[in-house]
C-alpha positions as CSV (number, residue, x, y, z in Angstrom):
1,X,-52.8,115.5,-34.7
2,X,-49.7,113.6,-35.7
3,X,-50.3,110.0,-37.5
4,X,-48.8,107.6,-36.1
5,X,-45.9,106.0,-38.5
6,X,-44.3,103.2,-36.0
7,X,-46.3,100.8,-38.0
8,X,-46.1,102.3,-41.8
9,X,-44.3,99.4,-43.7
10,X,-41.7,102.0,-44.8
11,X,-40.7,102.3,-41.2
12,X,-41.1,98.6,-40.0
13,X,-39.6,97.1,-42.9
14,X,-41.0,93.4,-44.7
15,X,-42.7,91.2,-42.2
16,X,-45.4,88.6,-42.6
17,X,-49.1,89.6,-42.2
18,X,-50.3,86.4,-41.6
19,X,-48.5,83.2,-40.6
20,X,-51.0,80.4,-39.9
21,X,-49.8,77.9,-37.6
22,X,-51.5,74.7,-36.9
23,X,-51.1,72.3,-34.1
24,X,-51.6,68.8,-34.8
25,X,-52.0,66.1,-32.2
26,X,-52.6,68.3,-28.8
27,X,-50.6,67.2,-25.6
28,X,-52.3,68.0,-22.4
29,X,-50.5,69.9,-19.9
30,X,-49.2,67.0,-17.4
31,X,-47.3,65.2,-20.8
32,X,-44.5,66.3,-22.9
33,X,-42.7,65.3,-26.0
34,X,-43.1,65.3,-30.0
35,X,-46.0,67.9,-30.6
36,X,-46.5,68.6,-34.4
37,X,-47.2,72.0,-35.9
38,X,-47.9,72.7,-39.3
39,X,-46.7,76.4,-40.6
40,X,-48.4,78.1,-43.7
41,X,-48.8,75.3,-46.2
42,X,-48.3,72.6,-44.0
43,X,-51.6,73.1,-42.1
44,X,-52.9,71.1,-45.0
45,X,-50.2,68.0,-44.8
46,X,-51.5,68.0,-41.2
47,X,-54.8,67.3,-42.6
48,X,-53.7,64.7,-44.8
49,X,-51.2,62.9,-41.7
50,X,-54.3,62.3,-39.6
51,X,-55.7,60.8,-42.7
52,X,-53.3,58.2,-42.6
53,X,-54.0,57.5,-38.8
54,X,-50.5,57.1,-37.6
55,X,-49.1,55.4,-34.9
56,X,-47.9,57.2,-32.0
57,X,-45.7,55.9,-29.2
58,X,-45.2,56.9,-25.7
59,X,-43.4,56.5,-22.8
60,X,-45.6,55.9,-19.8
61,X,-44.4,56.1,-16.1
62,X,-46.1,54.5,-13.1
63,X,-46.1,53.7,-9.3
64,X,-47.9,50.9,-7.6
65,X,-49.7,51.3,-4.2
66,X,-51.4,53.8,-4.3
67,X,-54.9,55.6,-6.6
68,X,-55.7,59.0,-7.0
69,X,-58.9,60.8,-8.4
70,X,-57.5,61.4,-11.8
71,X,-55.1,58.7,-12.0
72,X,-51.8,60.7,-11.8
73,X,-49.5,61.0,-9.0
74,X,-50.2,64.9,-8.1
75,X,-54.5,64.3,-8.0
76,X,-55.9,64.1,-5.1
77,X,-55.3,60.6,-2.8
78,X,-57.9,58.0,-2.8
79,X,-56.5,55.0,-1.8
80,X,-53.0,53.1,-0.6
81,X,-52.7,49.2,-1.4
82,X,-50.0,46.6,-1.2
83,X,-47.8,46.2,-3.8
84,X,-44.9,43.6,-3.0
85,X,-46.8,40.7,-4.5
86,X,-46.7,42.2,-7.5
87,X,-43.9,40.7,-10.3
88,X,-42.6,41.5,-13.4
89,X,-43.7,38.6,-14.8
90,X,-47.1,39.1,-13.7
91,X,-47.3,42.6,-15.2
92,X,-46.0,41.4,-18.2
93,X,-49.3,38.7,-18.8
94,X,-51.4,41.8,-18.3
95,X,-49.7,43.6,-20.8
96,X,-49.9,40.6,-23.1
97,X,-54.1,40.4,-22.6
98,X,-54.4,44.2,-23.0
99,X,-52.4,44.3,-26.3
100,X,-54.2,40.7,-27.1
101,X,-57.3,42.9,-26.8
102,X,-56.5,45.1,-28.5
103,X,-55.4,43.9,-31.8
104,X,-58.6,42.3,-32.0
105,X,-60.2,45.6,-31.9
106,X,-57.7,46.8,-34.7
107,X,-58.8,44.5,-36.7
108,X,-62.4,44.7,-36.6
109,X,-62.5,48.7,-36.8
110,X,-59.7,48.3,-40.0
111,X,-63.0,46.6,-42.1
112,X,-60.7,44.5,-43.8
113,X,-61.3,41.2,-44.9
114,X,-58.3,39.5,-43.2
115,X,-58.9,36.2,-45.5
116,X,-57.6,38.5,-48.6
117,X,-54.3,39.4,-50.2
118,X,-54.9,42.8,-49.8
119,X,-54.7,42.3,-46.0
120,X,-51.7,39.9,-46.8
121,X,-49.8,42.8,-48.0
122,X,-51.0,45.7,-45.5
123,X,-50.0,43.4,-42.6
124,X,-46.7,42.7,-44.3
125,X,-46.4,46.3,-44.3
126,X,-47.3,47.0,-40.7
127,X,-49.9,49.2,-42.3
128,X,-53.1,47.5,-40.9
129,X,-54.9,50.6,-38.7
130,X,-58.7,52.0,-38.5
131,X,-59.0,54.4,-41.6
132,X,-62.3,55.8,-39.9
133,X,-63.3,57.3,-35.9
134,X,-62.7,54.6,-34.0
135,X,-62.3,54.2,-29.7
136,X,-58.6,54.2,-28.6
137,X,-56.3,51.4,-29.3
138,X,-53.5,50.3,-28.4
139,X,-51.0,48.5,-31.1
140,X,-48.4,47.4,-28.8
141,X,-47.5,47.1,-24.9
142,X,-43.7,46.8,-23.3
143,X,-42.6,47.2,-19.6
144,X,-39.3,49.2,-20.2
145,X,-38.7,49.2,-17.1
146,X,-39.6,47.5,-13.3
147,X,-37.8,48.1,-10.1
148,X,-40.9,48.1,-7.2
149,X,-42.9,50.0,-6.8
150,X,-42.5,52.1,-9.7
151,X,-42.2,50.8,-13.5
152,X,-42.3,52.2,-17.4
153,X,-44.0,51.1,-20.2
154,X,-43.6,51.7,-24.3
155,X,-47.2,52.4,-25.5
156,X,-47.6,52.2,-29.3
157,X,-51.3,53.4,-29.6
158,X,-53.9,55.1,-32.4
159,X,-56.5,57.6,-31.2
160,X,-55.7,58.2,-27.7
161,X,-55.8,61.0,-25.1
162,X,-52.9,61.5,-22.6
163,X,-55.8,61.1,-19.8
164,X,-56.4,57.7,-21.3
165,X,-53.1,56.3,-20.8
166,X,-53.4,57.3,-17.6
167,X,-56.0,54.8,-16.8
168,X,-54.5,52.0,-18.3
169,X,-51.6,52.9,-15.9
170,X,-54.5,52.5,-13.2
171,X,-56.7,49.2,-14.5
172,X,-52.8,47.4,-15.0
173,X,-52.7,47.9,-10.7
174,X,-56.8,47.0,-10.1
175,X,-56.0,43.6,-12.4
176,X,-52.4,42.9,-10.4
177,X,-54.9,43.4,-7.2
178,X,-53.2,47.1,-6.1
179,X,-53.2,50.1,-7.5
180,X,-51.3,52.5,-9.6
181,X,-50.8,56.1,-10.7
182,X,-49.1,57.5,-14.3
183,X,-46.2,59.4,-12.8
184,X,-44.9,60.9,-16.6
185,X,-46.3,60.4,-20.2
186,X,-44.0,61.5,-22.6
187,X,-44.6,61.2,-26.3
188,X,-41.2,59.9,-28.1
189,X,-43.2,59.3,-31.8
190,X,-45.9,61.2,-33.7
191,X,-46.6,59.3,-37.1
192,X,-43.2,59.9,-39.0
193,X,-41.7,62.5,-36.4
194,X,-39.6,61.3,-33.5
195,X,-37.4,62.5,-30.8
196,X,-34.5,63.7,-32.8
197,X,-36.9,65.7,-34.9
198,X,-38.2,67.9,-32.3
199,X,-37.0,71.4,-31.2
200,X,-36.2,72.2,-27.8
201,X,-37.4,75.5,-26.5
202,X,-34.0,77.1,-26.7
203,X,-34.2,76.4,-30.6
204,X,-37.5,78.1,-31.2
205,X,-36.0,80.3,-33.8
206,X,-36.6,80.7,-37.5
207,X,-33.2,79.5,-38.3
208,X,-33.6,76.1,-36.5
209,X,-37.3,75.5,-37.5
210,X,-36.9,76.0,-41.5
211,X,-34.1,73.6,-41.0
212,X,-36.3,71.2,-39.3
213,X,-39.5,71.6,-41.9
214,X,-36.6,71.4,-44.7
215,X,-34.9,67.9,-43.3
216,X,-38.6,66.2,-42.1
217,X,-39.9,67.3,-45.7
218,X,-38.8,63.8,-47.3
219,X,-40.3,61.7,-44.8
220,X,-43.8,63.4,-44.5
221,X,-43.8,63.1,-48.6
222,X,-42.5,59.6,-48.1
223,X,-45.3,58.2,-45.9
224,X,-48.1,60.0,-47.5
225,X,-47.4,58.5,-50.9
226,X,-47.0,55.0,-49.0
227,X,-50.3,55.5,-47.0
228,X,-52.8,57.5,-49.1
């Protein structure tokens, strides 16, 4: 019996024995765009960036006149409506009462007295956000977009699932009397990382991520010292 040397560090060379990698905000599988990961010690700066309870933004695709089961346009058909009554400017006063709502909701899960100078200065700051668990919400609302029957919207939102964009996309076509389904969600913002931060697929090499962890280093510092 001959031992088996292929994996004897004197024959394999130096090589980590354990990396942990963390992921931070999860995407499901129908969205794309920014998804953090933390690498070794930055499993714990992930801890502390869902601490601050960052913003993230989206991009959010939809088509009216029609509904589907799980309210994007590949689940299974429920309904077809009308849709040509259906105006910019009308979208755009539903997206004004959603994000009207909203804020509302922001402020009362923020427990902050909004009569004090402390609430002066975090609104000043844009910092104003639930520090605690609180039910989606969403910051800010924008059509991007409208050329019937489809449209886009900029979501900026705390707490939220992909699947819960998805409805709004389909209660914004029940309140403009039709219906809609979320044909993309993409997510262009997670807290202090953007677009031009991420890594596409063909750059998933050690090279190109320490450079990204290196050049993102100042901002996460940055915004943790502003926010904790």
């Amino acid at each position: 019996r001959v031992p088996v040397l292929a994996d004897h560090p004197l024959v394999r060379g130096p090589r980590f024995t354990r990396l942990k990698v963390g992921a931070g905000h999860r995407l499901d599988t129908k969205a794309s765009g920014v998804f953090v990961l933390g690498v070794g010690h930055g499993n714990k700066l992930l801890t502390h960036l869902y601490n601050c309870h960052l913003t993230k933004v989206y991009t959010v695709g939809g088509l009216f006149g029609k509904a589907t089961e799980d309210f994007s346009d590949t689940g299974k058909l429920v309904e077809k409506t009308t849709f040509d009554h259906i105006t910019r400017e009308k979208l755009e006063r539903i997206l004004a009462v959603i994000q009207g709502t909203n804020h509302k909701a922001l402020l009362m899960y923020s427990n902050i007295d909004m009569k004090t100078q402390e609430a002066y200065e975090l609104a000043v700051n844009g910092l104003i956000r639930p520090m605690g668990k609180s039910p989606p919400i969403i910051t800010a609302i924008r059509c991007l977009q409208f050329a019937l029957p489809e449209f886009q919207l900029e979501i900026h939102c705390l707490h939220e699932t992909q699947q819960y964009l998805r409805k709004i996309v389909h209660e914004i076509g029940l309140e403009l009397k039709s219906s809609a389904v979320c044909t993309q969600v993409r997510r262009i913002r997670d807290g202090v990382f953007t677009l031009d931060d991420a890594l596409l697929r063909t750059q998933w090499n050690l090279q190109s991520i320490q450079k990204a962890i290196e050049d993102c280093q100042l901002k996460v510092k940055t915004e943790l010292e502003k926010t904790l």
